[in-house]
N, CA, C and O atoms as a printed pandas DataFrame, in Angstrom:
     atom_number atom_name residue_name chain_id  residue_number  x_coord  y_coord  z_coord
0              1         N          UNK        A               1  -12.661    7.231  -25.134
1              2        CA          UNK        A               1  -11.951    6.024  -24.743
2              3         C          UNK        A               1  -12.931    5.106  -24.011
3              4         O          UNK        A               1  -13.804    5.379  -23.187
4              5         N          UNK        A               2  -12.590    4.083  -24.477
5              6        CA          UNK        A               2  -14.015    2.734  -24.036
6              7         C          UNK        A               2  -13.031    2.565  -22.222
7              8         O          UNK        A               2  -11.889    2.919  -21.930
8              9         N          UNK        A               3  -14.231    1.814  -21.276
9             10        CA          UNK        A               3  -14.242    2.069  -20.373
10            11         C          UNK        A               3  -12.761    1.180  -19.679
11            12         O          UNK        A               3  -11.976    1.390  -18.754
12            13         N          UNK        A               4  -13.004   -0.193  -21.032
13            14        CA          UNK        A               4  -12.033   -1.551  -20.693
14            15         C          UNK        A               4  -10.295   -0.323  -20.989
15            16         O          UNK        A               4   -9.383   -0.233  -20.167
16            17         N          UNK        A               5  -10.332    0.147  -21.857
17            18        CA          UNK        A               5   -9.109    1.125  -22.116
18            19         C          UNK        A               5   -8.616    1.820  -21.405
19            20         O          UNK        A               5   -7.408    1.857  -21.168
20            21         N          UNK        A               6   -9.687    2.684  -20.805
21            22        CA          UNK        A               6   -9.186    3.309  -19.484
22            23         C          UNK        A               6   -8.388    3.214  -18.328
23            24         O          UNK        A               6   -7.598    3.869  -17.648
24            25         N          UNK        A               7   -9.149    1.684  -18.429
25            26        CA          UNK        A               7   -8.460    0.709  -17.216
26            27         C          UNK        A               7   -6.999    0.500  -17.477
27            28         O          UNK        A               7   -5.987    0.431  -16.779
28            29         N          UNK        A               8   -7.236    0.439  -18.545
29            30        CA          UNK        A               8   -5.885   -0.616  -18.767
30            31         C          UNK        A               8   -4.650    0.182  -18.385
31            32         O          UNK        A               8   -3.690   -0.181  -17.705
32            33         N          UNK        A               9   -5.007    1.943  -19.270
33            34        CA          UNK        A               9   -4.026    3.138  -19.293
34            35         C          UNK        A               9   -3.862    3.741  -17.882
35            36         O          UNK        A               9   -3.026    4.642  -17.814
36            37         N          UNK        A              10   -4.600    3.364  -16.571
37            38        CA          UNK        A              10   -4.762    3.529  -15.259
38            39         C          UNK        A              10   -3.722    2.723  -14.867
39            40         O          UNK        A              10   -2.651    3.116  -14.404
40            41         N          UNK        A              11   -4.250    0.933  -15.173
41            42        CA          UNK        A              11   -3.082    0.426  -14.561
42            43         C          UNK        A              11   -1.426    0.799  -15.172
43            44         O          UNK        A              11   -0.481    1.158  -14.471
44            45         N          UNK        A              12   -1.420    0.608  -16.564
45            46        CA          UNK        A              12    0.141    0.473  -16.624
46            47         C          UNK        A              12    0.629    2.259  -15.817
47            48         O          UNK        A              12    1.831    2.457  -15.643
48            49         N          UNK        A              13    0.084    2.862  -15.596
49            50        CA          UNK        A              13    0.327    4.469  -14.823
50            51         C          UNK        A              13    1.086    3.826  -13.341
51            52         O          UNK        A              13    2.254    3.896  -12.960
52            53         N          UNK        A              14   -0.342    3.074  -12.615
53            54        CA          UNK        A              14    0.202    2.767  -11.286
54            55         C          UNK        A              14    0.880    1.536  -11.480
55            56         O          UNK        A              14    1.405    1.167  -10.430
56            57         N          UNK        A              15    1.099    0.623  -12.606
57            58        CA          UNK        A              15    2.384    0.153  -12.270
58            59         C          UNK        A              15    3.611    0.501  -12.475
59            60         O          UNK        A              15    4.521    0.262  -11.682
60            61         N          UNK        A              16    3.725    1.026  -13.430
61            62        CA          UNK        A              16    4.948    2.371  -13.264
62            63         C          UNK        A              16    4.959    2.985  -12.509
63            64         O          UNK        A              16    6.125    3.055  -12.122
64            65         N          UNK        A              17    4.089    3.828  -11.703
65            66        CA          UNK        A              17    4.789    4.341  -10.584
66            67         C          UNK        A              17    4.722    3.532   -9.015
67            68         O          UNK        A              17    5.257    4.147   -8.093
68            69         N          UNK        A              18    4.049    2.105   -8.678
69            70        CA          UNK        A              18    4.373    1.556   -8.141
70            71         C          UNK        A              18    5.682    1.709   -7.521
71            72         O          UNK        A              18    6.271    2.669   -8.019
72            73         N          UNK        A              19    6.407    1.068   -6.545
73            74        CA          UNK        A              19    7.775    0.773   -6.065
74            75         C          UNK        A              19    7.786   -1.116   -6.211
75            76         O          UNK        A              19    6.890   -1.863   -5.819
76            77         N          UNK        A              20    8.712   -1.401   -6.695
77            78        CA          UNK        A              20    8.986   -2.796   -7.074
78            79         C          UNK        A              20    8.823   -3.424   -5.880
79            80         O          UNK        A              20    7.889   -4.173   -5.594
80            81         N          UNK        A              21   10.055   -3.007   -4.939
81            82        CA          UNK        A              21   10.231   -3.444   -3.471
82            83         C          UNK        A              21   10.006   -2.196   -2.264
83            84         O          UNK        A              21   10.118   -0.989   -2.481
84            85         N          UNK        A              22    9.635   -2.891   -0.849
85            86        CA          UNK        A              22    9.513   -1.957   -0.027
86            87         C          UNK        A              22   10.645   -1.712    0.085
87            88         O          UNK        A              22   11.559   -2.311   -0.482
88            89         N          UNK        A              23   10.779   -0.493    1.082
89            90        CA          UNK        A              23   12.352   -0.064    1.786
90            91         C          UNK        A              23   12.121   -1.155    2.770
91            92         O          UNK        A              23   11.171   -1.929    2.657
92            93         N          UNK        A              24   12.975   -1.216    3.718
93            94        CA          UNK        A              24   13.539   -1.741    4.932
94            95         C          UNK        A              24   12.343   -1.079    6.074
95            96         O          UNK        A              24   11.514   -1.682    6.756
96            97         N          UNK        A              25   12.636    0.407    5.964
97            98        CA          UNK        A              25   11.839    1.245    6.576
98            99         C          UNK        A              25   10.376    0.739    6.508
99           100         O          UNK        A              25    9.805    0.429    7.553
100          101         N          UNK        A              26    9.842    0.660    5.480
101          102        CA          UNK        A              26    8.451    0.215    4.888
102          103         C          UNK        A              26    7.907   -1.395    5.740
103          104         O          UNK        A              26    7.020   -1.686    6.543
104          105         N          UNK        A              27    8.883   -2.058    5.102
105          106        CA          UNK        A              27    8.854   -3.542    5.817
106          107         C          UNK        A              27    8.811   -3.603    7.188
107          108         O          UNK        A              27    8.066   -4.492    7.600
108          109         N          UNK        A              28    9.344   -2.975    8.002
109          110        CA          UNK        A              28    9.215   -2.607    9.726
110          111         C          UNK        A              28    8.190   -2.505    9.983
111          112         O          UNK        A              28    7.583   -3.258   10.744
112          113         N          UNK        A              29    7.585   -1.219    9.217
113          114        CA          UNK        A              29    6.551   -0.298    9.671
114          115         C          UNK        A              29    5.529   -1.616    9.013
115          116         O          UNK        A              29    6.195   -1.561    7.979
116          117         N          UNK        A              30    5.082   -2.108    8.880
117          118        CA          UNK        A              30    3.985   -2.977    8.207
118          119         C          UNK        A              30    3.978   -3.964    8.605
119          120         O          UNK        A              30    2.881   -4.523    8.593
120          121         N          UNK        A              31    5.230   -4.772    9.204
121          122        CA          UNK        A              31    5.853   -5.752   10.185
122          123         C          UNK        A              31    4.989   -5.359   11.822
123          124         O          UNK        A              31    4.527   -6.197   12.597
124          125         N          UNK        A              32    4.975   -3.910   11.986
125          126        CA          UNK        A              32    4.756   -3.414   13.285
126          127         C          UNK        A              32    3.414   -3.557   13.543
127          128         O          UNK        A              32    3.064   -4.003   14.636
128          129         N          UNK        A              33    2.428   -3.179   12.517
129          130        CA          UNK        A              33    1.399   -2.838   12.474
130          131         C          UNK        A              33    0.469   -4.428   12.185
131          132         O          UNK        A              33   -0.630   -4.611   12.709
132          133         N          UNK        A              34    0.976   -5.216   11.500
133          134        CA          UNK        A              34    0.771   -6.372   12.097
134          135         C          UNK        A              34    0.479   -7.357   13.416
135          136         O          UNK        A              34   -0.392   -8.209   13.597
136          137         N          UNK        A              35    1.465   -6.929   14.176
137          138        CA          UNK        A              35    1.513   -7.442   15.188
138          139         C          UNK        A              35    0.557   -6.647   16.109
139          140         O          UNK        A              35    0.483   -7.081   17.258
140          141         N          UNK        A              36   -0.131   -5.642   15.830
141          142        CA          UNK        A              36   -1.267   -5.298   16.690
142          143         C          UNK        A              36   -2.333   -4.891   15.669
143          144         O          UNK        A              36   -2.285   -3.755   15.198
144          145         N          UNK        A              37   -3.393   -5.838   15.256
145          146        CA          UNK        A              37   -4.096   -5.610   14.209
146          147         C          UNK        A              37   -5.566   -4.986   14.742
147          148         O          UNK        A              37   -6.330   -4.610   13.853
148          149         N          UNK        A              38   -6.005   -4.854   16.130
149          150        CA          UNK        A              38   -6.724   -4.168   16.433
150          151         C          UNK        A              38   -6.799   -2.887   16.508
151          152         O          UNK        A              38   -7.832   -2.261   16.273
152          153         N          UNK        A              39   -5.636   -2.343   16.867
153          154        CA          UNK        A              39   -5.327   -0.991   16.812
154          155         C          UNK        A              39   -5.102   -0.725   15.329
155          156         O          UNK        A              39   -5.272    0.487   15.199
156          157         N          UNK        A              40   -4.847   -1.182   14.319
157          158        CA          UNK        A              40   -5.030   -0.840   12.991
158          159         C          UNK        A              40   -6.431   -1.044   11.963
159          160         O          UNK        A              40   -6.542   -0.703   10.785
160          161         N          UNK        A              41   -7.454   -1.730   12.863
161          162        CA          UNK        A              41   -8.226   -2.190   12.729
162          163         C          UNK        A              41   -9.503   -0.864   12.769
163          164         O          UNK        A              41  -10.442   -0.597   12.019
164          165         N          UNK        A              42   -8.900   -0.158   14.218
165          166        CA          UNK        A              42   -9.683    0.930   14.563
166          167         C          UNK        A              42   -9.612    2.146   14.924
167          168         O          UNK        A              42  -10.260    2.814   15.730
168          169         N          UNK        A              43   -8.118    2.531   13.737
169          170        CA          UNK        A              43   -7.327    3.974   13.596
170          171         C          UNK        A              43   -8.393    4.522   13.135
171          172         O          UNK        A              43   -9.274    3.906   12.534
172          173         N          UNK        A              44   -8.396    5.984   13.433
173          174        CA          UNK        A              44   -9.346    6.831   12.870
174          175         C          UNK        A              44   -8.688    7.679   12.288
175          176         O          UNK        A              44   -9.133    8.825   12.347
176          177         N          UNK        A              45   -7.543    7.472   11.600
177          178        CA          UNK        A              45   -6.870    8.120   10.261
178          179         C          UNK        A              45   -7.420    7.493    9.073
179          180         O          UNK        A              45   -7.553    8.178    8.058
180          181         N          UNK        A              46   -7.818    6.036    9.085
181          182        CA          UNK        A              46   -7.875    5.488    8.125
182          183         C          UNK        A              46   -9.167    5.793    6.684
183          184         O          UNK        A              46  -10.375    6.001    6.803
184          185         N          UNK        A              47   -8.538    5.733    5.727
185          186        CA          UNK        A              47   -9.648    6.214    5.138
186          187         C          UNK        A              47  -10.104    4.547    4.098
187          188         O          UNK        A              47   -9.335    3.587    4.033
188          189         N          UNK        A              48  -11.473    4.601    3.417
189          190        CA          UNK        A              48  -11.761    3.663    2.530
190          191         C          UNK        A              48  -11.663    4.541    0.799
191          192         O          UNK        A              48  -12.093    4.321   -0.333
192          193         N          UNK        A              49  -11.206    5.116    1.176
193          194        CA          UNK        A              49  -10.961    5.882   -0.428
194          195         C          UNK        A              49  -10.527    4.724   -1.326
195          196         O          UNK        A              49  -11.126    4.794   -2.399
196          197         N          UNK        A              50   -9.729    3.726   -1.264
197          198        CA          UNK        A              50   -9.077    2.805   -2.251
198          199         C          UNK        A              50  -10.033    1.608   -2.813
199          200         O          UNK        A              50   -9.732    0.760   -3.653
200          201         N          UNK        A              51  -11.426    1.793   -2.031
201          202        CA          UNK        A              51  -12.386    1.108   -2.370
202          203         C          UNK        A              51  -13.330    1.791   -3.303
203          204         O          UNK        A              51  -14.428    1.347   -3.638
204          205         N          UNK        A              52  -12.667    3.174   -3.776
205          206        CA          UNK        A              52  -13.847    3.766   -4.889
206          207         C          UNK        A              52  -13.408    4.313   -5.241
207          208         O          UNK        A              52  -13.886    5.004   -6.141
């Protein structure tokens, strides 16, 4: 499978399993974490995995 194909069969995967909309729950929590962007800035849970 050529590399452009791959992609493609990757995305329609994660857009199917995407969620259309957040919960309520979701929207809070991301609402919250907003409002103090330093402390999310310099969690040391965070990983850069989604960059590779």
């Amino acid at each position: 499978m050529r590399a452009d194909e791959r992609l493609q069969v990757e995305y329609a995967k994660f857009a199917k399993d995407c969620p259309q909309q957040l919960s309520s729950e979701e929207s809070e929590r991301i609402l919250a974490l907003s409002n103090d962007l330093p402390a999310l800035w310099h969690v040391t849970t965070a990983s850069l995995h989604f960059l590779w």
